[in-house]
LUMPADO-168043 format. One record per residue: residue number from 1; chain; x, y, z of N, C-alpha, C in turn. Coordinates in Angstrom, 3 decimals. Each point is the difference from the previous one (the first is absolute). Layout:
<zase nr="NUM" kette="A" n_east="X" n_north="Y" n_up="Z" ca_east="X" ca_north="Y" ca_up="Z" c_east="X" c_north="Y" c_up="Z"/>
...
// end
This chain:
<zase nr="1" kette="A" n_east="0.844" n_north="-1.178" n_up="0.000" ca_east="-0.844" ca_north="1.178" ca_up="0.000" c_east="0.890" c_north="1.243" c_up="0.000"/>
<zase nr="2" kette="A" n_east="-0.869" n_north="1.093" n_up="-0.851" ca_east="1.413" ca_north="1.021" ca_up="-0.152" c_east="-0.129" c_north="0.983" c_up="1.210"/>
<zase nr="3" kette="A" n_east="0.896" n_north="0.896" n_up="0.221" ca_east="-0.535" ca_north="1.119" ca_up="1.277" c_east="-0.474" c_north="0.876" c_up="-0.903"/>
<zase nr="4" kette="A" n_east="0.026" n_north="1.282" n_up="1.105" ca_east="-0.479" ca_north="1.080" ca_up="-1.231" c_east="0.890" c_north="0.642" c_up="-0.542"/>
<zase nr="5" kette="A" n_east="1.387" n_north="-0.291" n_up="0.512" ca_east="0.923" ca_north="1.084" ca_up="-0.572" c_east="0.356" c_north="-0.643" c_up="-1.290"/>
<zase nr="6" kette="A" n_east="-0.191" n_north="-1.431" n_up="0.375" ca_east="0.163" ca_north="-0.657" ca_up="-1.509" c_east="-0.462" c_north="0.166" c_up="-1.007"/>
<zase nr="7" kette="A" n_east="-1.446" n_north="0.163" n_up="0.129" ca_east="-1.341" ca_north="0.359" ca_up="-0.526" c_east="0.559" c_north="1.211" c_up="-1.173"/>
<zase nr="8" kette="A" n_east="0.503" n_north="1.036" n_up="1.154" ca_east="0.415" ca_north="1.725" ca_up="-0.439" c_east="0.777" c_north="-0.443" c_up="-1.226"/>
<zase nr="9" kette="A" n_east="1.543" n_north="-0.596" n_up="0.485" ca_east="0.312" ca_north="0.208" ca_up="-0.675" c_east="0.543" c_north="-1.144" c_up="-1.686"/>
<zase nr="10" kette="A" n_east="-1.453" n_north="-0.907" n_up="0.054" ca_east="-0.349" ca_north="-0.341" ca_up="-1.111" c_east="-1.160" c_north="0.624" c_up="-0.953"/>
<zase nr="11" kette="A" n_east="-0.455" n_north="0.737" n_up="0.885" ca_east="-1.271" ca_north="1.124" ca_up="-0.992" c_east="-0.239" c_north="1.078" c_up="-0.271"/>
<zase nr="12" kette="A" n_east="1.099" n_north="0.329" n_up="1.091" ca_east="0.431" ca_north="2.060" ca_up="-0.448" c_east="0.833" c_north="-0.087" c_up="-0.421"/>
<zase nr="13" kette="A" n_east="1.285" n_north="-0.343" n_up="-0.737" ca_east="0.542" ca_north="0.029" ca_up="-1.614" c_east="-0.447" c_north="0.063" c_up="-0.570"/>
<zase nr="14" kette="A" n_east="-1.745" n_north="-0.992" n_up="-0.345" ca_east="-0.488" ca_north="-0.094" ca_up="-1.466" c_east="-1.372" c_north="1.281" c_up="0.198"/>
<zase nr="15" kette="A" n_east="-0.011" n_north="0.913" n_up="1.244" ca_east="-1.009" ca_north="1.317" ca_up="-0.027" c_east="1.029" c_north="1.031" c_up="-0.691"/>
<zase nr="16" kette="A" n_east="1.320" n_north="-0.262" n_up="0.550" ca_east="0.885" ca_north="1.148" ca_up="-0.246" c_east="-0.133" c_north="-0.224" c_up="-1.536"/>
<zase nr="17" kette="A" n_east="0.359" n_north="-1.065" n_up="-0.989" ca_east="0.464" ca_north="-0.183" ca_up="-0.580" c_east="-1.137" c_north="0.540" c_up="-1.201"/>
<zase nr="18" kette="A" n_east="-1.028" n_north="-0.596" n_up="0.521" ca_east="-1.494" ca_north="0.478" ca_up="-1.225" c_east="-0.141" c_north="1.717" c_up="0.243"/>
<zase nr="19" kette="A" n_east="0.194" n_north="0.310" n_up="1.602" ca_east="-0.166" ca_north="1.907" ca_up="0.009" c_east="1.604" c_north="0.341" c_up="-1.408"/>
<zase nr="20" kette="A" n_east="1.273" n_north="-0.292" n_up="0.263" ca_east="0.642" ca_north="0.416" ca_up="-0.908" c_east="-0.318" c_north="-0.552" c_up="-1.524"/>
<zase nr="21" kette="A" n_east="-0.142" n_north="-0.916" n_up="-0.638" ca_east="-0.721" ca_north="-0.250" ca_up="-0.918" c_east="-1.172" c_north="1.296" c_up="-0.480"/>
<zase nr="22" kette="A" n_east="-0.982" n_north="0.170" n_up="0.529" ca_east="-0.917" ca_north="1.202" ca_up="-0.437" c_east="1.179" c_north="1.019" c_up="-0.124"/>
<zase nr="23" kette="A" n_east="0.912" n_north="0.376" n_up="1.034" ca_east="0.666" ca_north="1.454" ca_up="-0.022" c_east="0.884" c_north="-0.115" c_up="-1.597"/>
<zase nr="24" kette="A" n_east="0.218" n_north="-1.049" n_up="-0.296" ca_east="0.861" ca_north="-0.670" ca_up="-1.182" c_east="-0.711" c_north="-0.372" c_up="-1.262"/>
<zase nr="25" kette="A" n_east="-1.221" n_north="0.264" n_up="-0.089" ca_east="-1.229" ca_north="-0.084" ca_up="-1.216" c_east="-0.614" c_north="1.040" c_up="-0.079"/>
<zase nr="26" kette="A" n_east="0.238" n_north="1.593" n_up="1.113" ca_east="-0.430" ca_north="0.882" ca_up="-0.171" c_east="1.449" c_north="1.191" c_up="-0.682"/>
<zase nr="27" kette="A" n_east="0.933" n_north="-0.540" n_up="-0.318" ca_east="1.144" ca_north="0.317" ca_up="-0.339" c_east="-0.040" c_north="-0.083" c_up="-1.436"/>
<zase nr="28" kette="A" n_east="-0.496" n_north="-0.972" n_up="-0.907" ca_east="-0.485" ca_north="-0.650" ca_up="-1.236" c_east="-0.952" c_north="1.315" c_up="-0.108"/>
<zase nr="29" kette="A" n_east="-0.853" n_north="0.417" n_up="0.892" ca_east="-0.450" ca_north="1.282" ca_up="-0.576" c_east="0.325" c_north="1.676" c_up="-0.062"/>
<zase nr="30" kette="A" n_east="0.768" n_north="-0.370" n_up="1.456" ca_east="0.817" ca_north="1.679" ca_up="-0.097" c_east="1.313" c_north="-0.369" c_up="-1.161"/>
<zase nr="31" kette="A" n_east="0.831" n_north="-0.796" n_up="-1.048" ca_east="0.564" ca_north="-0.040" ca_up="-0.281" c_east="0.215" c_north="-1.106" c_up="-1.848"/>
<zase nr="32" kette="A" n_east="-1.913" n_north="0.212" n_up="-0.569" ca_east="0.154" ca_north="-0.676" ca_up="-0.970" c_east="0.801" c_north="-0.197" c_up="-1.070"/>
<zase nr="33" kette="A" n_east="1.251" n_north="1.523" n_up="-0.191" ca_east="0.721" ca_north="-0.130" ca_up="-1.272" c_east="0.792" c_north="-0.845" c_up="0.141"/>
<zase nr="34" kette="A" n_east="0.689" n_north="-1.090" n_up="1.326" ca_east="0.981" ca_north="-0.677" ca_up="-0.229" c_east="-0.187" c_north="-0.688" c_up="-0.751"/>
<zase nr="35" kette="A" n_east="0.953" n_north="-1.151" n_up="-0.717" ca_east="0.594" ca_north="-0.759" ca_up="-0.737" c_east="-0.517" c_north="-1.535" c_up="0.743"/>
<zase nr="36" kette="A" n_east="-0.391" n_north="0.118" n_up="1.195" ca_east="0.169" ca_north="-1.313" ca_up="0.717" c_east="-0.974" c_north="0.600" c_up="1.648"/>
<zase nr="37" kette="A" n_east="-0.797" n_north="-0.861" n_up="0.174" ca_east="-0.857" ca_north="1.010" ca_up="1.147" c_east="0.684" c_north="-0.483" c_up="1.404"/>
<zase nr="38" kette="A" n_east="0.072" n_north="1.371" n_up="0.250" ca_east="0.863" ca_north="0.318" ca_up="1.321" c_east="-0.614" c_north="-1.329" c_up="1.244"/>
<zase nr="39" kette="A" n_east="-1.323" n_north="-0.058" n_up="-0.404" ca_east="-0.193" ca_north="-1.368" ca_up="1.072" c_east="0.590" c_north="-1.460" c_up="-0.302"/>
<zase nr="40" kette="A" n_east="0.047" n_north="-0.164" n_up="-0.733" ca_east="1.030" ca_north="-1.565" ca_up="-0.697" c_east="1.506" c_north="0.598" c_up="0.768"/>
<zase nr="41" kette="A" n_east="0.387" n_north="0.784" n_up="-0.953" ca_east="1.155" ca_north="-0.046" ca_up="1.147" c_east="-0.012" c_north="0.275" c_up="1.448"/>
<zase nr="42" kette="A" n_east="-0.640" n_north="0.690" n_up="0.764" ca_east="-0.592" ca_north="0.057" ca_up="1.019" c_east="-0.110" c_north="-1.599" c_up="0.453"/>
<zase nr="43" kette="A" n_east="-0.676" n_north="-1.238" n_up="-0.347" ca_east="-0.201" ca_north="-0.846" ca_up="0.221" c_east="1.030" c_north="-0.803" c_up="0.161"/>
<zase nr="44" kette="A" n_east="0.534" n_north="-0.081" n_up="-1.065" ca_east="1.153" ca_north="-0.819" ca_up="-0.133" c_east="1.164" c_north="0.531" c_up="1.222"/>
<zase nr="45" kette="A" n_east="0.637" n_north="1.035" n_up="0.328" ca_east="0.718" ca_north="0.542" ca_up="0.800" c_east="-0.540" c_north="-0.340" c_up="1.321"/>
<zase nr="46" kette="A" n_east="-0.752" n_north="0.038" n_up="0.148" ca_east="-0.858" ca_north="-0.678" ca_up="1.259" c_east="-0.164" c_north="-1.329" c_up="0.322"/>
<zase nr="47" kette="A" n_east="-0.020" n_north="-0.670" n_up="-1.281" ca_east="0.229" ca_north="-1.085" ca_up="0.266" c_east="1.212" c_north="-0.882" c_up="0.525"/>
<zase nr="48" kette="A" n_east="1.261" n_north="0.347" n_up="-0.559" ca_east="1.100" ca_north="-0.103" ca_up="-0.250" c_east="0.660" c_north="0.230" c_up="1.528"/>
<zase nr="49" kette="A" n_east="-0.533" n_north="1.536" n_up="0.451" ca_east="0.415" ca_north="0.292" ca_up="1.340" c_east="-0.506" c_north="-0.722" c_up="1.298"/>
<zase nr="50" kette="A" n_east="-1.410" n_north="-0.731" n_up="-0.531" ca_east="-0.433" ca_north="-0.940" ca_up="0.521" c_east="0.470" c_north="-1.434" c_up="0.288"/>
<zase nr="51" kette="A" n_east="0.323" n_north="-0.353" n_up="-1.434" ca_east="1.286" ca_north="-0.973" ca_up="0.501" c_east="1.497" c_north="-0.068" c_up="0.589"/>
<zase nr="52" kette="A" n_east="-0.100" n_north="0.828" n_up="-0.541" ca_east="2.016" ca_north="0.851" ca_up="0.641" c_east="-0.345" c_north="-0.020" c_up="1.389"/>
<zase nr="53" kette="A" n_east="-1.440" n_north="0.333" n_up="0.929" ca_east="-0.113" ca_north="0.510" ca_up="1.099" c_east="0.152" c_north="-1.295" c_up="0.979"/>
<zase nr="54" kette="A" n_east="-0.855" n_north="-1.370" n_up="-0.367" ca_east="0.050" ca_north="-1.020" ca_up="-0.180" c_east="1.234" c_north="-1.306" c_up="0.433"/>
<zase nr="55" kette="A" n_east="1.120" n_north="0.638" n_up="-1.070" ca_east="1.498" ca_north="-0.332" ca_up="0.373" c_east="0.446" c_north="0.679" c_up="0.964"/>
<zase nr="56" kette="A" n_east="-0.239" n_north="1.314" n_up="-0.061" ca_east="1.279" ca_north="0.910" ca_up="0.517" c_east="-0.960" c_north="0.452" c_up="1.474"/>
<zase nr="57" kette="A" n_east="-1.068" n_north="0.336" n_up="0.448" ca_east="-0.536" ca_north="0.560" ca_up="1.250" c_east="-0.032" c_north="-0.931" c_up="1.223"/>
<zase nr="58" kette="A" n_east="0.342" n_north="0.216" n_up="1.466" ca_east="-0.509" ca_north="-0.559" ca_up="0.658" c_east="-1.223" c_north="-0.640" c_up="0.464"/>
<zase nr="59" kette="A" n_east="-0.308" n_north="-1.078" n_up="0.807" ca_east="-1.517" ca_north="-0.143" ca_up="0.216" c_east="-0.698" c_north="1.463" c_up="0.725"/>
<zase nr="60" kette="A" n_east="-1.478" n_north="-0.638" n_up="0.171" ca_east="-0.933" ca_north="0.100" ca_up="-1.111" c_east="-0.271" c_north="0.494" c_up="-0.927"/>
<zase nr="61" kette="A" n_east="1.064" n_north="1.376" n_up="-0.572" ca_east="0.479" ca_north="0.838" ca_up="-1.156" c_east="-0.432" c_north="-1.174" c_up="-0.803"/>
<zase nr="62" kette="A" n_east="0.945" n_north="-0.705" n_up="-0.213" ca_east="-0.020" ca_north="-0.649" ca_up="-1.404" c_east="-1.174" c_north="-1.117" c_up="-0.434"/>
<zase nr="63" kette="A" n_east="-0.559" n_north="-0.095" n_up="0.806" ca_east="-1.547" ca_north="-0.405" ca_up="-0.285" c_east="-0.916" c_north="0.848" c_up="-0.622"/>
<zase nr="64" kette="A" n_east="0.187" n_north="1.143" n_up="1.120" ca_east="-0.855" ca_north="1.473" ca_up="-0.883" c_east="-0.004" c_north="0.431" c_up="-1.389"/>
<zase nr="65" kette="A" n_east="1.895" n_north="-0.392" n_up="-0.032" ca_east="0.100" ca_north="0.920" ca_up="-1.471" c_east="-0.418" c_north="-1.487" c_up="-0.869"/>
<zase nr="66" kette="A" n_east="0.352" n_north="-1.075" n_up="0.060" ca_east="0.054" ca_north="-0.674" ca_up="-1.066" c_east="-1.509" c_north="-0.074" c_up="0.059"/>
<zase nr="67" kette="A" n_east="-0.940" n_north="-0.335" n_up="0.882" ca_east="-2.194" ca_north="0.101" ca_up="-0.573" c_east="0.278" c_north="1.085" c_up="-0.378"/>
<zase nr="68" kette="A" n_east="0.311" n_north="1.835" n_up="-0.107" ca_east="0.010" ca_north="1.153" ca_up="-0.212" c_east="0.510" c_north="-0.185" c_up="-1.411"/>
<zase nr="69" kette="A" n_east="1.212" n_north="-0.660" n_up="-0.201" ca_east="0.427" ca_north="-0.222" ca_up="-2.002" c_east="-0.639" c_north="-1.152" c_up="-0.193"/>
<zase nr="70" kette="A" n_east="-0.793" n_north="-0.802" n_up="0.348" ca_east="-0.700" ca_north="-1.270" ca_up="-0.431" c_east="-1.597" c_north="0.632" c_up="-0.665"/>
<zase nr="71" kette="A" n_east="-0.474" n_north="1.301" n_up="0.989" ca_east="-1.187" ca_north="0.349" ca_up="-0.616" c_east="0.563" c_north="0.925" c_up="-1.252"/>
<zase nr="72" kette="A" n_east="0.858" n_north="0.592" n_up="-0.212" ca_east="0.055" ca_north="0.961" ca_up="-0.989" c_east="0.579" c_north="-0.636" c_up="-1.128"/>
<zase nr="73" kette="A" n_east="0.424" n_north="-1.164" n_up="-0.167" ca_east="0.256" ca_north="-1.332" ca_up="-0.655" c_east="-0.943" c_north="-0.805" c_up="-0.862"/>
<zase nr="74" kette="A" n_east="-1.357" n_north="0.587" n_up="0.989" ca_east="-1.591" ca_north="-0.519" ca_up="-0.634" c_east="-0.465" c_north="0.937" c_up="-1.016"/>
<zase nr="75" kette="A" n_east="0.763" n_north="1.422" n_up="0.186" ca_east="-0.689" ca_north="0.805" ca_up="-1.447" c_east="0.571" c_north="0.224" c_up="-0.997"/>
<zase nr="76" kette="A" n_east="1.673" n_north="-0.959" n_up="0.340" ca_east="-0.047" ca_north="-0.271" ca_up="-1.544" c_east="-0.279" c_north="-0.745" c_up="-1.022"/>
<zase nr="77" kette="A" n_east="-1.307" n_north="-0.778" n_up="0.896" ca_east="-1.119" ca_north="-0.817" ca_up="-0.975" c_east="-0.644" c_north="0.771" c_up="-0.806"/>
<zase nr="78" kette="A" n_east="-0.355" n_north="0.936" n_up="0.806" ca_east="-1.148" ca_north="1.277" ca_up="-0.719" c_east="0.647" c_north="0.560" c_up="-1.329"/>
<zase nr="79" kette="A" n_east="1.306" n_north="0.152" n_up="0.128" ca_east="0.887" ca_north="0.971" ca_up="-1.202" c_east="-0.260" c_north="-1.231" c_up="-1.436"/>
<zase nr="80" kette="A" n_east="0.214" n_north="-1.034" n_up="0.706" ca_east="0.783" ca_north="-0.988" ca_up="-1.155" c_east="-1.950" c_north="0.326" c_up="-0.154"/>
<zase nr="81" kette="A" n_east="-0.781" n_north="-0.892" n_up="0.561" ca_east="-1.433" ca_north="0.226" ca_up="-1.044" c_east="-0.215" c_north="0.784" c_up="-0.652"/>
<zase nr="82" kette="A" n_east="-0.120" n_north="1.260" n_up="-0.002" ca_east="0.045" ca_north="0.994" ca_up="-0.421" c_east="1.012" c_north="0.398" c_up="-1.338"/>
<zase nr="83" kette="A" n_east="1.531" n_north="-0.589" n_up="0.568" ca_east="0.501" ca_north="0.433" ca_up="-1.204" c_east="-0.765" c_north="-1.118" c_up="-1.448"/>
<zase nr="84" kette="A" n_east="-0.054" n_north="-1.183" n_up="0.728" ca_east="-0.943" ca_north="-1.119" ca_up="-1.630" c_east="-0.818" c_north="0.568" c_up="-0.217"/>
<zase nr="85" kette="A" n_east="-0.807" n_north="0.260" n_up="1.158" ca_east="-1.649" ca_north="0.026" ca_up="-0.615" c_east="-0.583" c_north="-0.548" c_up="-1.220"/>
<zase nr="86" kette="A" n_east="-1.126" n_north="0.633" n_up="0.281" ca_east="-0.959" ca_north="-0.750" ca_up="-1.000" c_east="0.598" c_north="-0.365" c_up="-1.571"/>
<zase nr="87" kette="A" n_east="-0.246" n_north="-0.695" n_up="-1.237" ca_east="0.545" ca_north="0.235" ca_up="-0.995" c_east="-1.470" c_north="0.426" c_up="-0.395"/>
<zase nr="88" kette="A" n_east="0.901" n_north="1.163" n_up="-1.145" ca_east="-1.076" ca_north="1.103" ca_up="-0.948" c_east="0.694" c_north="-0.195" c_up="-1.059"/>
<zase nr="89" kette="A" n_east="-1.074" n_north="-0.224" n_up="-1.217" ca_east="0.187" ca_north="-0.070" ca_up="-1.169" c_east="0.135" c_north="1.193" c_up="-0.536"/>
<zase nr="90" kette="A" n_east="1.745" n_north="-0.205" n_up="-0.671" ca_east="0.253" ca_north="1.681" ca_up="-0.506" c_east="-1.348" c_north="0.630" c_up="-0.882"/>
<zase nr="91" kette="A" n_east="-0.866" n_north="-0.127" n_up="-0.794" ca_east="-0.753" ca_north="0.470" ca_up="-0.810" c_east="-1.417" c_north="0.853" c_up="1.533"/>
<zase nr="92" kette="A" n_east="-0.064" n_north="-0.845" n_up="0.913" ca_east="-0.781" ca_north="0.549" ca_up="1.152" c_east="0.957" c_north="1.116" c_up="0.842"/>
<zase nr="93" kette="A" n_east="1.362" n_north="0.012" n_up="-0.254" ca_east="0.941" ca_north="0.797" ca_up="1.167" c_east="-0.311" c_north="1.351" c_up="-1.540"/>
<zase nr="94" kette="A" n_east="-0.373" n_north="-0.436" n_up="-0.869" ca_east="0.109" ca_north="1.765" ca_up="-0.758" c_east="-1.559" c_north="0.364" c_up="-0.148"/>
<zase nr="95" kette="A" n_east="-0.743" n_north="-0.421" n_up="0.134" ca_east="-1.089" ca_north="0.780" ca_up="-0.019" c_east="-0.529" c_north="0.583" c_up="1.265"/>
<zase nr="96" kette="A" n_east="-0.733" n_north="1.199" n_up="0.253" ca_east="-0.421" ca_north="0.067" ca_up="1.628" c_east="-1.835" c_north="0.036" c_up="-0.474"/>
<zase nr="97" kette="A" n_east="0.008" n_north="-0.745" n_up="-0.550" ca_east="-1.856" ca_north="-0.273" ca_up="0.004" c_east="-0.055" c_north="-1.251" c_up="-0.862"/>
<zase nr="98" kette="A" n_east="0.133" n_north="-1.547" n_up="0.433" ca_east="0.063" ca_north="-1.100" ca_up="-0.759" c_east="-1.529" c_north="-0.140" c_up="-0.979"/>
<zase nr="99" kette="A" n_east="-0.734" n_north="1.141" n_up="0.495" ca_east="-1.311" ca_north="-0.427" ca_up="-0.854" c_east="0.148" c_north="0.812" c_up="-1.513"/>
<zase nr="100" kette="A" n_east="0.882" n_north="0.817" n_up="-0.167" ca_east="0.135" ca_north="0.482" ca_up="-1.066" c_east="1.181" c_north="-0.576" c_up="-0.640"/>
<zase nr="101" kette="A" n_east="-0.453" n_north="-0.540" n_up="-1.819" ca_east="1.147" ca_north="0.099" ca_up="-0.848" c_east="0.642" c_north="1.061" c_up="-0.928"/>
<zase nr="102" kette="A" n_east="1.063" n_north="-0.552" n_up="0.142" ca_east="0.571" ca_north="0.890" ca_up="-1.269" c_east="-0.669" c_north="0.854" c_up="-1.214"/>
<zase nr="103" kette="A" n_east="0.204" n_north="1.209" n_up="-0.298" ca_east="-0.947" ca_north="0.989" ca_up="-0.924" c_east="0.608" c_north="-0.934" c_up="-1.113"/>
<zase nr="104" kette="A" n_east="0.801" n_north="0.133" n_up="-0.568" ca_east="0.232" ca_north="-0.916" ca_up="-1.560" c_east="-0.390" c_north="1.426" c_up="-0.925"/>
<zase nr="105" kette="A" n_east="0.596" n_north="1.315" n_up="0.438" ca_east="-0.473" ca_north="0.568" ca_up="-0.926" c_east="-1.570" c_north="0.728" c_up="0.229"/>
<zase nr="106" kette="A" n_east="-0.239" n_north="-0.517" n_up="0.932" ca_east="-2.356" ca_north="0.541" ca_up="-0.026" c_east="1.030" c_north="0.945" c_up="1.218"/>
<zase nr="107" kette="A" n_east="-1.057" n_north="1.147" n_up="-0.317" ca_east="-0.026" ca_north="1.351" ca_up="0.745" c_east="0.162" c_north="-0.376" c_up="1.644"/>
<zase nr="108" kette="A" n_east="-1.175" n_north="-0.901" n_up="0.446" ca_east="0.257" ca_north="-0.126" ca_up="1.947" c_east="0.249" c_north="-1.596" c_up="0.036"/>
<zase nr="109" kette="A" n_east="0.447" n_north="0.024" n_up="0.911" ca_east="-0.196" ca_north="-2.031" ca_up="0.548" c_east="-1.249" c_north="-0.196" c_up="0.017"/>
<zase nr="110" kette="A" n_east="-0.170" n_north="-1.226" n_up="-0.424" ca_east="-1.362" ca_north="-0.677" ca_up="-0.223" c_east="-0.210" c_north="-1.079" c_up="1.588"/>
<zase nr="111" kette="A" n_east="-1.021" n_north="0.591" n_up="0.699" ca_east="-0.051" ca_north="-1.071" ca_up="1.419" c_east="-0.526" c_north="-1.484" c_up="-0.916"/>
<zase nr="112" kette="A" n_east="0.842" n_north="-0.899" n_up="0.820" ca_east="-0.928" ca_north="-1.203" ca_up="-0.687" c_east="-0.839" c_north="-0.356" c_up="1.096"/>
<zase nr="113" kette="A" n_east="-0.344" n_north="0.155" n_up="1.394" ca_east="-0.776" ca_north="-0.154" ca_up="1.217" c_east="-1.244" c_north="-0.032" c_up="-0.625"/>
<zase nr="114" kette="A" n_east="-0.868" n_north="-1.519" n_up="0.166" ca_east="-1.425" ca_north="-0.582" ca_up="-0.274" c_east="-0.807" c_north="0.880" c_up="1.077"/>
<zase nr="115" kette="A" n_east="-1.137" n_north="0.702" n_up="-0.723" ca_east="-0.880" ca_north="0.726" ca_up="0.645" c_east="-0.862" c_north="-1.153" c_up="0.680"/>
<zase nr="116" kette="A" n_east="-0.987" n_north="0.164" n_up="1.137" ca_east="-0.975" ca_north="-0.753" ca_up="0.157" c_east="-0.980" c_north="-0.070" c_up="-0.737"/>
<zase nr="117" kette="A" n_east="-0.352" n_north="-1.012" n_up="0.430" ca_east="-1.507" ca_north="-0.328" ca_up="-1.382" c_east="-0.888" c_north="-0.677" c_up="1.033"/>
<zase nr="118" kette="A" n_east="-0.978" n_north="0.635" n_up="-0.362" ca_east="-0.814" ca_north="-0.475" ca_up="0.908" c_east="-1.440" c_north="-0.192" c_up="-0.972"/>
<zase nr="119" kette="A" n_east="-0.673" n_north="-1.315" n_up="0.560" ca_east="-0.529" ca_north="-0.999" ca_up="-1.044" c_east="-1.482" c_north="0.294" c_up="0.825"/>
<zase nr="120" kette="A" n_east="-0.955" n_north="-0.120" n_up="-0.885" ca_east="-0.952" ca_north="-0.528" ca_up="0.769" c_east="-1.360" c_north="1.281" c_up="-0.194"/>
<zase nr="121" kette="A" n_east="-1.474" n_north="-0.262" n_up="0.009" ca_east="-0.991" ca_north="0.761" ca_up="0.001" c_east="0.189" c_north="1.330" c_up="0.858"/>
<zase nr="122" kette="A" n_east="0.601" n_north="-0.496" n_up="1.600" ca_east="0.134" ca_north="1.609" ca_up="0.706" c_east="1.456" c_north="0.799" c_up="0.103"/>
<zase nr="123" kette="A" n_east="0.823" n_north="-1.037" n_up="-0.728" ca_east="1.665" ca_north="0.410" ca_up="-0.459" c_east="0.376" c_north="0.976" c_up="1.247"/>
<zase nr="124" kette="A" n_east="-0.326" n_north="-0.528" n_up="1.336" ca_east="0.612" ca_north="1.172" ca_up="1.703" c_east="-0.749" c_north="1.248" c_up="-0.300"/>
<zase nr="125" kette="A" n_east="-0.771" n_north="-0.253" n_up="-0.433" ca_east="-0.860" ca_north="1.761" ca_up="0.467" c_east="-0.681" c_north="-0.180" c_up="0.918"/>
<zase nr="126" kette="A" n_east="-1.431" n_north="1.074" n_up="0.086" ca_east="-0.706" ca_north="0.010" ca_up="1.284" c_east="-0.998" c_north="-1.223" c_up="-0.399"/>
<zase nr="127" kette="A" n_east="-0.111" n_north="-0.466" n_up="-0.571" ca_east="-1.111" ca_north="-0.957" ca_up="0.227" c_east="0.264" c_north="-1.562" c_up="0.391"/>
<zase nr="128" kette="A" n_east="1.091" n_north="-0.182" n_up="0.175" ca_east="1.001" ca_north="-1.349" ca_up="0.016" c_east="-0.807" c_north="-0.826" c_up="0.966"/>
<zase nr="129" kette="A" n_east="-0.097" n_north="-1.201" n_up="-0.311" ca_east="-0.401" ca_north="-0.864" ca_up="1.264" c_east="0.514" c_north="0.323" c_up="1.307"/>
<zase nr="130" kette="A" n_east="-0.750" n_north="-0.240" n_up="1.248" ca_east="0.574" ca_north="-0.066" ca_up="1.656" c_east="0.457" c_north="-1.451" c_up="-0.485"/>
<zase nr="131" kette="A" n_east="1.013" n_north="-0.011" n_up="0.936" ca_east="0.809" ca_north="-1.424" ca_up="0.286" c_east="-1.523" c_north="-1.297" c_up="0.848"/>
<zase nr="132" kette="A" n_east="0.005" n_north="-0.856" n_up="-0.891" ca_east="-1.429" ca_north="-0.834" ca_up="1.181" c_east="0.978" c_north="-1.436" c_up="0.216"/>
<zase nr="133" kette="A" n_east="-0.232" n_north="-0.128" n_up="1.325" ca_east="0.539" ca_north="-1.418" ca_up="0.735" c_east="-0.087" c_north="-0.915" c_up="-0.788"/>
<zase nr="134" kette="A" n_east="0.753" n_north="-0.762" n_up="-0.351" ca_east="-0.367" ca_north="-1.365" ca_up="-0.086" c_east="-0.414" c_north="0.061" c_up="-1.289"/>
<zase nr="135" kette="A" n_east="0.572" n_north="0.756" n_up="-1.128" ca_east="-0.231" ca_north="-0.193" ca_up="-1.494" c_east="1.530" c_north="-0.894" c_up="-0.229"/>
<zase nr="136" kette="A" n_east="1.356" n_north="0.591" n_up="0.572" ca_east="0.748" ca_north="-0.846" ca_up="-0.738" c_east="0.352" c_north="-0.951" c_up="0.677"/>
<zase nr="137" kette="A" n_east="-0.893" n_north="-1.106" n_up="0.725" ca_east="0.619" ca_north="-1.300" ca_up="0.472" c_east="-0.132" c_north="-0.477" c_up="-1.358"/>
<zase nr="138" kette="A" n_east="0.893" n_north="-1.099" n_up="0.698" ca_east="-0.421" ca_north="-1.202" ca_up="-1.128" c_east="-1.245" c_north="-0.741" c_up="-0.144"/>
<zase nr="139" kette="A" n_east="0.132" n_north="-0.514" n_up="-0.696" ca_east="-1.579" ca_north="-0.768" ca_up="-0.230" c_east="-0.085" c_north="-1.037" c_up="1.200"/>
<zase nr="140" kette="A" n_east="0.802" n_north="-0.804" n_up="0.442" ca_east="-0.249" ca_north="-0.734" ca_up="1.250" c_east="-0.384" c_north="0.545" c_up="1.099"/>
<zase nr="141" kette="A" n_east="0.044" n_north="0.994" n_up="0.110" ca_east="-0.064" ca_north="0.886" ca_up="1.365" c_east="-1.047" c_north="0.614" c_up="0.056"/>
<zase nr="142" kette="A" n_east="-1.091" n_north="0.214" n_up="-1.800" ca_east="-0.998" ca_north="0.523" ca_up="0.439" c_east="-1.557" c_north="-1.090" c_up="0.011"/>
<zase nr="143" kette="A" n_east="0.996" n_north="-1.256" n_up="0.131" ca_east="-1.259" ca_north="-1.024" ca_up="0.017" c_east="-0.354" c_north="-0.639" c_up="-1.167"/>
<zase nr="144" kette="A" n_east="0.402" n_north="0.232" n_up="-1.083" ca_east="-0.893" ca_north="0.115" ca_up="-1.278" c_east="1.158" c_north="-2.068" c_up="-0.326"/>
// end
């Protein structure tokens, strides 16, 4: 059974670690022109110092730091998804409205998007049937 100091300090590394994380994804926004977002490296450096801390700190230090670089270790799952992501078909990555094609020459894009059609004597106006119970069972269900 653990005490509580044990408790501490297996679960406040990974509070510290998610509060710096946000401070390190809000950096990605004070600082979008980089080349490489300041939170990846942020992460990684953290991580690293996490393990270094690990080898090199006395107890319970080095418990702290290594769960403390073990959680910031977990978002560089997030980077790598992100960097694959989804696959997009180059012909969908150049248009920004997939319902329109190419003019070919005609003055505007032509939408090809199927209008509704709506069938039938009251075609959704005001006179449309009320919905009545028990028209669309099946035929077993209405006895017959």
């Amino acid at each position: 059974m653990l005490d509580p100091k044990e408790m501490l300090v297996k679960i406040g590394p990974q509070h510290l670690g998610k509060g710096v994380s946000y401070v390190l994804a809000e950096l990605d926004n004070v600082l979008p022109d980089w080349p490489v977002k300041p939170s990846l490296i942020g992460n990684i450096a953290l991580t690293a110092a996490g393990f270094l801390g690990g080898f090199l700190a006395p107890e319970p230090l080095d418990e702290i730091l290594v769960i403390w670089g073990g959680h910031h270790s977990t978002n560089l799952w997030d980077y790598l998804r992100t960097g694959i992501g989804p696959y997009v078909p180059p012909v969908a990555r150049l248009s920004t409205n997939p319902r329109l094609v190419p003019t070919r020459g005609l003055a505007k894009p032509v939408d090809i998007a199927r209008r509704k059609v709506e069938v039938g004597p009251y075609a959704g106006g005001a006179g449309a049937p009320k919905f009545i119970p028990g028209v669309l069972r099946p035929k077993f269900m209405h006895g017959a």
